[in-house]
C-alpha positions in Angstrom: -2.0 82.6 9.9 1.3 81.0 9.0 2.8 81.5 12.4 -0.4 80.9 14.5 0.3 77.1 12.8 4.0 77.3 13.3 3.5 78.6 16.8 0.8 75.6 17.4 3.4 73.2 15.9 6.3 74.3 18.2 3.8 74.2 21.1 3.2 70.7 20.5 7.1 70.0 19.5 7.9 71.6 22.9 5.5 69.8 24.9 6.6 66.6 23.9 10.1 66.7 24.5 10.0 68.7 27.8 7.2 66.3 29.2 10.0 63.7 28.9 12.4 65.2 31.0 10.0 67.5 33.3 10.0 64.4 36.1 14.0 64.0 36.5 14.0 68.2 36.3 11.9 68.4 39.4 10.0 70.9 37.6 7.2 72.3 39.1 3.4 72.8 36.9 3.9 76.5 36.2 7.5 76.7 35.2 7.0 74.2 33.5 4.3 75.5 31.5 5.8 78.8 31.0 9.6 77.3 29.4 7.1 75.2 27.2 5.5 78.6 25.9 8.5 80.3 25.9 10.5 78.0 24.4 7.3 77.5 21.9 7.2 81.5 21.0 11.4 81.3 20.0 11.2 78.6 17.7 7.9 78.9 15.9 10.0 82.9 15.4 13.1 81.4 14.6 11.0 79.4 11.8 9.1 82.2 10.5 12.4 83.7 9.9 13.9 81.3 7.6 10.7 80.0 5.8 9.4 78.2 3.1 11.6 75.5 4.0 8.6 73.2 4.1 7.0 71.0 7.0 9.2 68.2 7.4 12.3 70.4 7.6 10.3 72.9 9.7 9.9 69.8 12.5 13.2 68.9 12.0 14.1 72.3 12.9 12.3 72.7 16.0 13.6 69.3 17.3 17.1 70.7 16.9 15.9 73.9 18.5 14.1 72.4 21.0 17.1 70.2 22.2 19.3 73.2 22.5 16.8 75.1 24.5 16.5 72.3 26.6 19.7 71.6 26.8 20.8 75.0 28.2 17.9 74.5 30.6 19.7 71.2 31.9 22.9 73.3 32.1 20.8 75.5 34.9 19.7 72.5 36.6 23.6 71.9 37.2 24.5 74.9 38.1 21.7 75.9 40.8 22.3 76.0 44.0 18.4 75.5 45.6 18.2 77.0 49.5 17.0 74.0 51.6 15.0 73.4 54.8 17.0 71.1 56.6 14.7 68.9 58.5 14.5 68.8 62.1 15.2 65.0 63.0 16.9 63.2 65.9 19.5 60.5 65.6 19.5 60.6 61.7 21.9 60.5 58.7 21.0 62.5 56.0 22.3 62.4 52.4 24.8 64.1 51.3 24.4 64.3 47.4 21.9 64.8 45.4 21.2 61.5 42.7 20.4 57.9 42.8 21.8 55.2 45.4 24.1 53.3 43.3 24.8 50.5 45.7 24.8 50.1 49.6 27.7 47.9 50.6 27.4 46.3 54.6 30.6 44.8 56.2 31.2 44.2 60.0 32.7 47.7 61.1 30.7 49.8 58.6 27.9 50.7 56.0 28.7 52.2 52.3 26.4 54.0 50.6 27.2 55.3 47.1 25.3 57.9 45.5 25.3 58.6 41.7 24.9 62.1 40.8 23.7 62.6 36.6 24.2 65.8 34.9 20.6 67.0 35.8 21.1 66.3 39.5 22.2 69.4 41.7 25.8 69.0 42.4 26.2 70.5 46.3 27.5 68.0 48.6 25.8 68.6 52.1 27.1 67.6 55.6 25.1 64.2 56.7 25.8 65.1 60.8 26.7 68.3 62.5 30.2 68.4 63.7 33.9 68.7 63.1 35.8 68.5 59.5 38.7 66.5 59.6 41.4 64.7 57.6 40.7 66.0 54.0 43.0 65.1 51.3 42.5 64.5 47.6 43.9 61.4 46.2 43.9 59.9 42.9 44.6 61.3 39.3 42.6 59.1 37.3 39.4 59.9 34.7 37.6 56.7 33.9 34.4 56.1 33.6 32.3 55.5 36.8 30.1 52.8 35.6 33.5 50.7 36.4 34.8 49.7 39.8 38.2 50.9 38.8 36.9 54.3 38.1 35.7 54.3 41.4 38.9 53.5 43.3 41.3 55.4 41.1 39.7 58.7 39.5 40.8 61.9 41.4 38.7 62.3 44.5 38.2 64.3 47.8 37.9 62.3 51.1 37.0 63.7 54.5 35.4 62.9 58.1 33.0 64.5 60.2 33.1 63.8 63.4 30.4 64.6 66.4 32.5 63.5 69.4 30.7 60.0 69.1 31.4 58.4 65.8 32.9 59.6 62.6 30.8 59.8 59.0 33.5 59.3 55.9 32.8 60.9 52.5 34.6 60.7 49.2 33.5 62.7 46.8 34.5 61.2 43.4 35.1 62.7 40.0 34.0 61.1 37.1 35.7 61.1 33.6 34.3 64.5 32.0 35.1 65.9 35.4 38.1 67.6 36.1 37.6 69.7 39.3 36.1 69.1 43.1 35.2 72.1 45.3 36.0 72.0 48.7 33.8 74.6 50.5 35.2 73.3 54.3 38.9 73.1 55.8 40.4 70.7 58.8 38.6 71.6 61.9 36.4 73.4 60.7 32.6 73.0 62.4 29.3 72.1 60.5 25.8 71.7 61.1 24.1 68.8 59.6 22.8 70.1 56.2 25.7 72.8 55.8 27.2 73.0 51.8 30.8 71.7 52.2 31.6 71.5 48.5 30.8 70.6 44.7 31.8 68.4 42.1 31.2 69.4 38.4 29.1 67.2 36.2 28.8 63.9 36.7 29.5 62.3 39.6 29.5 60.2 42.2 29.2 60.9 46.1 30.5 57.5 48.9 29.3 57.9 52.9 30.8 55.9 55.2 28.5 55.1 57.9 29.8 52.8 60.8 27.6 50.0 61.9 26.2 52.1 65.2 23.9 51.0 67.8 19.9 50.1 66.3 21.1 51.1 62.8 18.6 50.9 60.2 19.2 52.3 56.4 16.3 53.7 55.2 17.5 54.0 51.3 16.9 51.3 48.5 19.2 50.7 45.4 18.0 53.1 42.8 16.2 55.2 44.9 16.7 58.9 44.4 17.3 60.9 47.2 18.1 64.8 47.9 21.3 66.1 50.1 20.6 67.7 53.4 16.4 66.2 52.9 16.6 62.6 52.2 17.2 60.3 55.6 19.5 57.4 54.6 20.3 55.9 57.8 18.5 56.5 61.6 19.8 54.6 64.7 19.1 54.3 68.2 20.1 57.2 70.6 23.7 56.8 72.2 24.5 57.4 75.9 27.6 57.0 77.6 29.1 55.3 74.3 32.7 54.8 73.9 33.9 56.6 70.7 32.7 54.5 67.3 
């Protein structure tokens, strides 16, 4: 009887806190349903196990267990690697991090479009375009938080092109200041399709495309908007013909 109430306790204790976070997870109904049992059945144990320790210590207990569970579940969000159906569309720019648009910056020559990446986000960069890697070099040595513009122009980062024979798509792939390694999946010359992994960034992070101003342009992102590498469209523009290299 005593665990049938512990185990309806954790249930409810679970429940709560995974409900807060299931949106940004991207968990789906079942799994989520199933961690929430799971999760329910190890700590209403683990509480059997150490009890009479009474019920405000016994919540206590399975908020603190809870959280670990969760947090280790958070850890797998980072970590995963989800295939991907890239989506068949013409004269389109897709993204190529997973995370929220931080800021889309418009000049004359180009558009920039930065893309925050939390710790729950999957950390894969994607290729926007098919078409040839070129100049990659790492610059910067710096470990400052991101949430300031320095951070952003002097933490250690990975820049590259890709280039289709028409115009050329930049990327930097910026480290933020619990980060301390970028993977670089892709070498000079190398060809991709559009969608292809070309690298990772650990944790937290933040992902810059470089999109020059081409012909019928349109950006299809808001600020804040969240948007998924090799699904999300960011940008679409009009088709090219007989163009003179952008």
């Amino acid at each position: 009887m005593k665990f049938l109430m512990i185990f309806i306790l954790s249930l409810l204790v679970n429940a709560i806190i995974f409900t807060l976070i299931v949106k940004k997870c991207e968990f789906r109904l079942r799994i989520s349903i199933i961690i929430i049992i799971f999760s329910s059945i190890l700590t209403g144990t683990s509480v059997s196990l150490v009890l009479p320790i009474g019920i405000v210590k016994t919540i206590l207990f399975e908020f603190l267990f809870a959280c670990i569970f969760i947090g280790l579940i958070a850890v797998y969000r980072f970590y995963r690697d989800p295939e991907r159906t890239i989506p068949d569309v013409q004269n389109a720019i897709l993204s190529p991090a997973d995370g929220f648009v931080r800021y889309i910056k418009y000049n004359e020559k180009e558009t920039i479009i930065g893309i925050t990446l939390t710790y729950l986000d999957v950390h894969i960069n994607r290729s926007p375009i098919s078409g040839a890697i070129k100049d990659v070099k790492q610059i910067g040595e710096g470990f400052l938080s991101l949430k300031y513009e320095k951070g952003i122009k002097e933490n250690r980062q990975v820049k590259m092109t890709i280039d289709n024979g028409i115009f050329k798509i930049g990327l930097t792939l910026v480290a933020s200041r619990l980060v301390r390694k970028i993977l670089v999946w892709v070498k000079e010359g190398q060809k991709v399709k559009q969608g292809d992994r070309i690298g990772k960034i650990v944790f937290g992070s933040q992902t810059d495309i470089v999109v020059p101003n081409l012909p019928g342009l349109k950006i299809k992102v808001k600020e804040k908007e969240q948007v998924y590498a090799g699904l999300t469209m960011l940008a679409e523009y009009a088709k090219i013909e007989n163009m003179e290299k952008v």
